[in-house]
C-alpha positions as CSV (number, residue, x, y, z in Angstrom):
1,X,0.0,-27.5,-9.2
2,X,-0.6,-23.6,-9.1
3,X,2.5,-21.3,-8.5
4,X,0.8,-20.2,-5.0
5,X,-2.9,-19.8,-3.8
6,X,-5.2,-17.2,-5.7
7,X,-9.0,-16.5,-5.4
8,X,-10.9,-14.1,-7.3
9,X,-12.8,-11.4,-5.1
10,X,-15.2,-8.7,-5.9
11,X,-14.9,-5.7,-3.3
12,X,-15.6,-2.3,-3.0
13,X,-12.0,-2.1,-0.8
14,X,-10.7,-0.6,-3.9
15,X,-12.9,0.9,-5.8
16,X,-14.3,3.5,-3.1
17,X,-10.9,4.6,-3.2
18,X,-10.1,4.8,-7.0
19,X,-13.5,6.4,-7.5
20,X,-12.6,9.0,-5.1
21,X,-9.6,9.7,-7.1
22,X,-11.3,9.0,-10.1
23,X,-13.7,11.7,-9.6
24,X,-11.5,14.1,-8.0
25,X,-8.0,13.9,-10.4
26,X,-7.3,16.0,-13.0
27,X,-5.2,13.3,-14.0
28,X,-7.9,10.4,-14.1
29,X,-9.1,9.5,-18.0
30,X,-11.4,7.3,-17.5
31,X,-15.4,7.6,-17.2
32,X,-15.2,11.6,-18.0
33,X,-19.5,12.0,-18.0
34,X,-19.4,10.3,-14.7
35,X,-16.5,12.2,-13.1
36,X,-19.0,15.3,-14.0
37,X,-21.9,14.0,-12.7
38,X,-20.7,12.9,-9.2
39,X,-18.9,16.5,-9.1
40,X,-22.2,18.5,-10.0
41,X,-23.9,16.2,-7.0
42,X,-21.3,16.3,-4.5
43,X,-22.7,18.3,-1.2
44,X,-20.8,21.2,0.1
45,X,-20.2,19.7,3.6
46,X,-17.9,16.9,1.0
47,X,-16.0,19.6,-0.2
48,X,-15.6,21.0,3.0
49,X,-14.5,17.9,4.5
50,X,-11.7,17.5,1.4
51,X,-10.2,20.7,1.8
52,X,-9.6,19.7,5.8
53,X,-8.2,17.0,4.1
54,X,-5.4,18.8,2.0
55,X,-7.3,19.4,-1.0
56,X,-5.0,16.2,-2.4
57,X,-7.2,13.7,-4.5
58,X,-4.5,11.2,-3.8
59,X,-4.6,11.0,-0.1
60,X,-7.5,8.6,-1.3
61,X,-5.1,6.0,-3.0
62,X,-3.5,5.3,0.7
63,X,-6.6,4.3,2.0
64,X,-6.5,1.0,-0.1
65,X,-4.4,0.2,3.5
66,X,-7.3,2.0,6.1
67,X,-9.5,-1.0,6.5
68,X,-6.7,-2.9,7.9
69,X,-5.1,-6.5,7.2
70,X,-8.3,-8.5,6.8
71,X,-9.4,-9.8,3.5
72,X,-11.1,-7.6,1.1
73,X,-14.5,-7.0,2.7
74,X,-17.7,-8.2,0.5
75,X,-19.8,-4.6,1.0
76,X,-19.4,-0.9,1.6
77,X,-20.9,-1.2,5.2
78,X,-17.9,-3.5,6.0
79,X,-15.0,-1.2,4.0
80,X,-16.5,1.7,6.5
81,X,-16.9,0.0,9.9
82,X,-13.4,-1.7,9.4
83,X,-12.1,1.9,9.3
84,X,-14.1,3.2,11.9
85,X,-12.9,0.2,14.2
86,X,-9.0,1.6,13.8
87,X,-7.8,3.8,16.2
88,X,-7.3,7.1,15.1
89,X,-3.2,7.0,15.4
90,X,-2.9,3.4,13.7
91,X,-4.4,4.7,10.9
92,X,-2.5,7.6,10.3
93,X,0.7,5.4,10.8
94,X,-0.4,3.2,8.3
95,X,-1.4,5.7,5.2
96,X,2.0,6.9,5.6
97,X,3.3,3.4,6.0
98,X,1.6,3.3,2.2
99,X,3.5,6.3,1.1
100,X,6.3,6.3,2.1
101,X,6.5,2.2,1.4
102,X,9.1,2.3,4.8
103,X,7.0,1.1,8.2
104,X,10.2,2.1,10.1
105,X,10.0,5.5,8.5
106,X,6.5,5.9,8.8
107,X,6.9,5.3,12.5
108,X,9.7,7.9,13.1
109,X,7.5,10.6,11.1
110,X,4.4,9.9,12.8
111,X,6.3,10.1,16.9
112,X,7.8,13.5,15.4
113,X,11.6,11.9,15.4
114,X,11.8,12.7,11.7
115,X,10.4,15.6,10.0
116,X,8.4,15.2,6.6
117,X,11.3,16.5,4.2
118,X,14.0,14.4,6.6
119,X,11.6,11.5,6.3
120,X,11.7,11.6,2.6
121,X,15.4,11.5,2.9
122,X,15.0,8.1,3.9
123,X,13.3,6.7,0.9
124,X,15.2,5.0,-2.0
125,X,15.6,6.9,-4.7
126,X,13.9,4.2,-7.0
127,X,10.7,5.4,-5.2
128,X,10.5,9.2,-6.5
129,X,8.6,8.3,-9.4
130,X,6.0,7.3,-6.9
131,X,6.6,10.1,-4.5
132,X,6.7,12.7,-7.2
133,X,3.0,11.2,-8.5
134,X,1.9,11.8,-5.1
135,X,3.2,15.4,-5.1
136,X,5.9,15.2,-2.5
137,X,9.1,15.2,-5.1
138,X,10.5,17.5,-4.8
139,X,9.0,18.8,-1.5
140,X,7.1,21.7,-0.8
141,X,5.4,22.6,2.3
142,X,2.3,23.9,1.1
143,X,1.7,21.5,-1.3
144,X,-1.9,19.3,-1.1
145,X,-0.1,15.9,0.2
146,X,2.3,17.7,2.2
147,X,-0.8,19.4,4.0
148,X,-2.6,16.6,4.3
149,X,0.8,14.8,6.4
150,X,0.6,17.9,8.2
151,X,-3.0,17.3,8.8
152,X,-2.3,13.8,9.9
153,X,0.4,14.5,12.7
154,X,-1.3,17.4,14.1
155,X,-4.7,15.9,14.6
156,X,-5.0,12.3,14.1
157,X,-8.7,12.5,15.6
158,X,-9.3,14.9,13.6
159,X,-8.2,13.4,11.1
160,X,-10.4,10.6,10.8
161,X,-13.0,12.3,11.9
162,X,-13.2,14.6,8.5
163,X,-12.1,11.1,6.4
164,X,-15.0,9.0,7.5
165,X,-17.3,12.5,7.0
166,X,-16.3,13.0,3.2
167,X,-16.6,8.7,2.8
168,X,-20.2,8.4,4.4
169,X,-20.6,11.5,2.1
170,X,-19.5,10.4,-1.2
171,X,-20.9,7.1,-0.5
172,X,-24.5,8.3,-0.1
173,X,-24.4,10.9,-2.8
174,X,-23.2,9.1,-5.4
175,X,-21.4,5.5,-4.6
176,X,-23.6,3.2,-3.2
177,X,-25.8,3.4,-6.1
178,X,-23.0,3.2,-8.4
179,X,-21.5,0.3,-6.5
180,X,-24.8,-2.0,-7.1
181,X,-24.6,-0.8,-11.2
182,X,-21.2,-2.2,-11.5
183,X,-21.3,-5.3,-9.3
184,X,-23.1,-7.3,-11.9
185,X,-20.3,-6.0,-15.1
186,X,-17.1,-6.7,-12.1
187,X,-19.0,-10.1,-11.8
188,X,-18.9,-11.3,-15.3
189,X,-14.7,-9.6,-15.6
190,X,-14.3,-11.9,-12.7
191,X,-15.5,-15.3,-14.4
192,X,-13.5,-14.1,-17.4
193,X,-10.3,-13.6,-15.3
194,X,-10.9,-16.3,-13.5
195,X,-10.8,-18.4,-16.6
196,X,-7.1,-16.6,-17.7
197,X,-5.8,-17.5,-14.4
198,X,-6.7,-21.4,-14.2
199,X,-4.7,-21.6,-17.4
200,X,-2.0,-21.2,-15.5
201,X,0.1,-19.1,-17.6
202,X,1.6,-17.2,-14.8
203,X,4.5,-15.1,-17.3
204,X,1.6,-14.2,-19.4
205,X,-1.0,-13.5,-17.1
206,X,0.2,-10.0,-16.2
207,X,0.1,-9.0,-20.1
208,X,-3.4,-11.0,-20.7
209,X,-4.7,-8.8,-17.5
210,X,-3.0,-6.0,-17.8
211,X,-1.2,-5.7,-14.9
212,X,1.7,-3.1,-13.1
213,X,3.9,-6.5,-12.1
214,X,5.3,-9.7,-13.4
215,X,4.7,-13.3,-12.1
216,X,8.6,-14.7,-12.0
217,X,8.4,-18.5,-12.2
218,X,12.3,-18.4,-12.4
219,X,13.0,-16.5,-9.4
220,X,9.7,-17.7,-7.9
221,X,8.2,-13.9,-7.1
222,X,5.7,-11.2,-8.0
223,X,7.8,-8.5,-9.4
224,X,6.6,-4.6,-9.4
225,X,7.3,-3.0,-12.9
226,X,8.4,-0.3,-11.6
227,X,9.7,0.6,-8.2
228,X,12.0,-2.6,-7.5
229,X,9.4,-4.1,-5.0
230,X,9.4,-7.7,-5.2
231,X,7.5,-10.5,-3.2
232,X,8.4,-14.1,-2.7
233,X,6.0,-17.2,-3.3
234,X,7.6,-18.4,-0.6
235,X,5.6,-15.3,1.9
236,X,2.7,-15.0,0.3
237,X,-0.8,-16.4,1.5
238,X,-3.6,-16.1,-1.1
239,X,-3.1,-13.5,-3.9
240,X,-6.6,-11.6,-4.5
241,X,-7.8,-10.2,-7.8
242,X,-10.2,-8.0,-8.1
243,X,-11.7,-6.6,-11.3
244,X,-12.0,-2.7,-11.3
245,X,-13.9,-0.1,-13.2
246,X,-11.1,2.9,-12.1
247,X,-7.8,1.1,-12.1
248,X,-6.6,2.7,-15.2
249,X,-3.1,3.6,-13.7
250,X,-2.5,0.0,-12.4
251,X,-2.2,0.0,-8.4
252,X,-1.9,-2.6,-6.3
253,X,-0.6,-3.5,-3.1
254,X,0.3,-5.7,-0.2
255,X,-1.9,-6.5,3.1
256,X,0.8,-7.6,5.6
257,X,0.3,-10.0,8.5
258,X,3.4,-9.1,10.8
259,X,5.2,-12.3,11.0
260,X,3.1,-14.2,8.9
261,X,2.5,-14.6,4.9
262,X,1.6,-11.7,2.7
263,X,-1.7,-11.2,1.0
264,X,-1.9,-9.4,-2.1
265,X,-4.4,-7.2,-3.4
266,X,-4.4,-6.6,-7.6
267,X,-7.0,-5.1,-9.2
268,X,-6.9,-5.6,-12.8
269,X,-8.8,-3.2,-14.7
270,X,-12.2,-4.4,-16.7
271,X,-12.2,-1.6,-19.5
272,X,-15.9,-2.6,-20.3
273,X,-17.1,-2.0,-17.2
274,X,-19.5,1.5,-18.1
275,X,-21.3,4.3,-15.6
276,X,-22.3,5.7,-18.6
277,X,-26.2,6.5,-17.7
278,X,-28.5,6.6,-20.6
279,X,-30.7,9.9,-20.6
280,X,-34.2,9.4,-22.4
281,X,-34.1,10.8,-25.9
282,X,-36.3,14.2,-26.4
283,X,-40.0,13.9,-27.7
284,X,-39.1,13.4,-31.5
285,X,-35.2,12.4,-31.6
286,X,-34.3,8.8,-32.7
287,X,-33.4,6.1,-30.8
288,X,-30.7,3.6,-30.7
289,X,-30.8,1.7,-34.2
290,X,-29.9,-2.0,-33.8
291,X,-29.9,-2.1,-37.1
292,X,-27.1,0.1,-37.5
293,X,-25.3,-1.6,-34.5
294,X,-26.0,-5.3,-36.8
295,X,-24.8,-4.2,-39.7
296,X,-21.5,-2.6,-38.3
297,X,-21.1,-5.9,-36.4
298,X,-21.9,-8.1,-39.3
299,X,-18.2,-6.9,-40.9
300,X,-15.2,-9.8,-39.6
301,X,-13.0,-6.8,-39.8
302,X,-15.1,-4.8,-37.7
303,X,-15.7,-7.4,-35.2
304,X,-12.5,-8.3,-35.1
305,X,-11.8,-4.6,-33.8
306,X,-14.8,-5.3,-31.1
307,X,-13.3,-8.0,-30.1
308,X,-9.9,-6.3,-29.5
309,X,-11.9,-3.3,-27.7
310,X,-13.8,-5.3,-25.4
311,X,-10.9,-6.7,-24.0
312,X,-8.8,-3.4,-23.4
313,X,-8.8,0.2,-24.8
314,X,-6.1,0.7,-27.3
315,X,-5.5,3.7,-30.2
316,X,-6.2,3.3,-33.6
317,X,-2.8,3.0,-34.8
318,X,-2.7,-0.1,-32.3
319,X,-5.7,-1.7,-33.8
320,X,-3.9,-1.1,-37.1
321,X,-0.9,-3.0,-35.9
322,X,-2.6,-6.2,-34.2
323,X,-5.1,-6.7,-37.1
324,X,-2.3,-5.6,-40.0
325,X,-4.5,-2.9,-41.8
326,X,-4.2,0.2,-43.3
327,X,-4.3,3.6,-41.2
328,X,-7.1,4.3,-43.8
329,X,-8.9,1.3,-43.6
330,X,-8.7,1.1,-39.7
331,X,-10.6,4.9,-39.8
332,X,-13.1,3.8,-42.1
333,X,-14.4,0.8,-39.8
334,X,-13.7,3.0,-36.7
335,X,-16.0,5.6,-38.0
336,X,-18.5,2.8,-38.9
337,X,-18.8,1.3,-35.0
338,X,-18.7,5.0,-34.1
339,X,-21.4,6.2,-36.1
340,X,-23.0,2.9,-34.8
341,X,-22.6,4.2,-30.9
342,X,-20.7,1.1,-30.1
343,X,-17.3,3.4,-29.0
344,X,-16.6,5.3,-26.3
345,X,-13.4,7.7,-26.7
346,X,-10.6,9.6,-24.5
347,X,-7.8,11.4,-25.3
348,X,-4.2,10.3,-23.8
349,X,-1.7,13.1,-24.7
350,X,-2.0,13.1,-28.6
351,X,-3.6,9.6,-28.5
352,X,-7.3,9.1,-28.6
353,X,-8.1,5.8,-26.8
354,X,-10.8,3.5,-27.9
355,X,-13.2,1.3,-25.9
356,X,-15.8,-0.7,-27.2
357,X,-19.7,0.4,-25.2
358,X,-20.4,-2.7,-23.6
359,X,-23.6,-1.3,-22.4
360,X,-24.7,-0.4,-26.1
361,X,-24.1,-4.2,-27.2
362,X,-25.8,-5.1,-24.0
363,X,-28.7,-2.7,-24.8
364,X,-28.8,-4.6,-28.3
365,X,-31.6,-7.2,-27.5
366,X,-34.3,-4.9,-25.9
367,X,-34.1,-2.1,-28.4
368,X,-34.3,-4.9,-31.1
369,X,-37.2,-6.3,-29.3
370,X,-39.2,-3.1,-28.8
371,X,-38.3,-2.6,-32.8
372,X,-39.3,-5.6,-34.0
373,X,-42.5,-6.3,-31.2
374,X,-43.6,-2.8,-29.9
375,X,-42.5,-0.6,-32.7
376,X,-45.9,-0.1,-34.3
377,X,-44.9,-0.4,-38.2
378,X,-42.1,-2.8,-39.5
379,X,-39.0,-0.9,-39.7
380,X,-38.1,0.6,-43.3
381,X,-35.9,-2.3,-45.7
382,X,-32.7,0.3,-46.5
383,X,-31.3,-0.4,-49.7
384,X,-28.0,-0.2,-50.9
385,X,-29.0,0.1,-54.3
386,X,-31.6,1.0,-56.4
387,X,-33.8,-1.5,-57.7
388,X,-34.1,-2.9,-60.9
C-alpha cells in the first residue's frame, strides 16, 4: 500500500519558469552555452517587457503558482491560456501569496492595508533565507523584487499585460523549440523515476532523487528541508513529479484546493538532460572519435565514474569518496572521459562539478556507424606498442 497517491507528469508548468530564471540569473550554473545563446537571441521588445517587470529574474520562480490550481498542464499552449484565463488581480494576489508563503498577508498587501516592508514584518523569521534569495531581506525600495511588488499593486493590468508579452516572447524565440528537444530526455528521467518511486522507499526517495524535502513515514508528512513547511498525508491528493532540466536549486511547491486536499508539485532534477547543440565541425577539423569514447568506457573504473555522473553531477573529490580512490587516480580517469568528450563541467564556488554528456554517449552509435559504414577507409588500428 503506497504512503499516498503519486503519478509521474511531464509539463512545461515548471520548466518555462526555471528557464526564465535559468537564462536570466546570475546565480543559475547550469546549461552556461545555452544561457548564452537564448540571451544573444532574445528580442528587444523581451527585454523591454523585463525591465517593466522589475528587472528581477526571480519574479519568474512565482509563476510556478500563475496557471492556477489545476493539474500540471500537458503543453505550452495550455501553461499560457491558463494564465491568460486569470483575472488580472487574482494573479497578482497569488505570486505574492508564493512569496510571501502567508495568503492572509498576501491579501492585506495586495488591498493596500499593509505596506511591503510592514508586510514582511509578518513573515516568520524561518522564511528570510527565502526572502533574502528573492532579494527582499533586508528590504530596500529600489531593489528588482521590491519594484516588481511595486509594479504589481500599482497596475495589476498592467501587469500581466507585460508578463504574458515577455512569455509569448521567450517562448517563440527560444522555448518552444527547446521544449520539444527535451521532452523525449524528461520522458526517459520519468520511467527511471518512476521505477525509484514504485520501490516504495519513501525515506530514501528524496536522497535517490535528489530532492529539497523528506518523506516522514513516522510522522506521516512531506517535510521541507529548509523553511519548516510541512504537509500531512492526511491533506494531500496526488503528489506530482516531474523531471526537470533547470531545477538545480531544488523548488517545489504546493497547488492548494481551498478546503480540499493538497496537490504537490516536485520537480526533481534530471542532470543528464542536455541543450547542448552540436555545431558542425570546420571543413578539415576531426570529428567525434567513438573510438576514443569505447576505449575510455571499456575501463570498470571509468564506468563506474559514468555511472555515478549519469545519475547526478558531483566533484571529483566526491567521486573519489563513493568509489574509494586516490585524488590522483580519480584525475587520471577524469581526464581520460574528458579528453574523450563524455563530461560537461561547471564551477560551484571553488568546486568544479562534473556531469557525464548524455548526448555524446547518445551520439555514440551514428558516429560509429558513419565510421565503420560511410567512412570511406577503415579507421587506423592504434597501437599501444610497437610491434615485434
Amino acid at each position: 500500500m503506497p504512503a499516498f497517491a503519486w503519478q509521474i507528469a511531464i509539463s512545461p508548468r515548471f520548466e518555462l519558469f526555471l528557464a526564465l530564471w535559468s537564462a536570466l540569473s546570475a546565480r543559475a550554473r547550469r546549461h552556461p552555452q545555452w544561457r548564452q545563446r537564448v540571451r544573444e537571441r532574445l528580442p528587444p521588445a523581451f527585454c523591454k517587457a523585463q525591465e517593466a517587470l522589475g528587472a528581477c529574474p526571480e519574479l519568474w520562480i512565482l509563476f510556478f503558482d500563475a496557471p492556477g490550481p489545476q493539474v500540471p498542464e500537458g503543453d505550452l499552449a495550455q501553461v499560457l491560456a491558463s494564465i491568460r484565463r486569470r483575472p488580472a488581480k487574482d494573479l497578482v494576489r497569488s505570486l505574492l501569496a508564493a512569496l510571501l508563503h502567508s495568503e492572509p498577508v498576501a491579501e492585506r498587501l495586495a488591498s493596500g492595508t499593509l505596506g511591503p516592508a510592514e508586510a514582511l514584518g509578518h513573515v516568520p523569521r524561518r522564511k528570510r533565507e527565502w526572502l533574502g534569495f528573492m532579494g527582499l531581506y533586508p528590504y530596500e525600495s529600489g531593489a528588482p523584487m521590491a519594484r516588481a511588488i511595486a509594479r504589481m499593486l500599482a497596475d495589476a493590468e498592467g501587469f500581466k499585460a507585460d508578463a504574458l508579452a515577455a512569455l509569448d516572447l521567450f517562448v517563440s524565440a527560444v522555448f518552444a523549440a527547446d521544449w520539444r528537444r527535451l521532452r523525449p530526455q524528461l520522458a526517459r528521467a520519468a520511467a527511471q523515476a518512476g521505477a525509484v518511486l514504485k520501490g516504495g522507499d519513501w525515506p530514501a526517495i528524496g536522497r535517490s532523487l535528489g530532492l529539497n524535502l523528506e518523506f516522514d513515514l513516522v510522522k506521516r508528512q512531506i517535510r521541507a528541508l529548509r523553511g519548516g513547511y510541512a504537509l500531512p498525508f492526511a491533506e494531500l491528493g496526488r503528489a506530482y513529479f516531474l523531471p526537470s532540466a533547470f531545477n538545480e536549486l531544488q523548488f517545489w511547491t504546493v497547488l492548494e484546493h481551498g478546503d480540499g486536499p493538497s496537490d504537490p508539485l516536485i520537480p526533481f532534477l534530471d542532470p543528464a538532460a542536455s541543450l547542448t547543440i552540436e555545431r558542425s565541425p570546420k571543413p578539415g577539423a576531426p570529428g567525434r572519435d567513438p573510438a576514443l569514447a569505447f576505449r575510455a568506457l571499456g575501463d570498470a573504473t571509468r564506468f563506474a565514474m559514468a555511472g555515478l555522473l549519469a545519475r547526478r553531477p558531483m566533484s571529483s573529490a566526491e567521486l573519489g569518496r563513493q568509489l574509494g580512490l586516490s585524488k590522483p587516480t580519480v584525475a587520471h580517469h577524469v581526464h581520460l572521459l574528458r579528453q574523450a568528450g563524455l563530461l560537461s563541467e561547471q564551477t560551484d564556488g571553488k568546486a568544479v562539478i562534473l556531469s557525464l554528456e548524455r548526448a555524446s554517449i547518445e551520439e555514440l552509435s551514428s558516429a560509429t556507424v558513419m565510421q565503420l559504414f560511410d567512412g570511406g577507409e577503415a579507421p587506423p588500428l592504434a597501437r599501444s606498442r610497437r610491434p615485434s
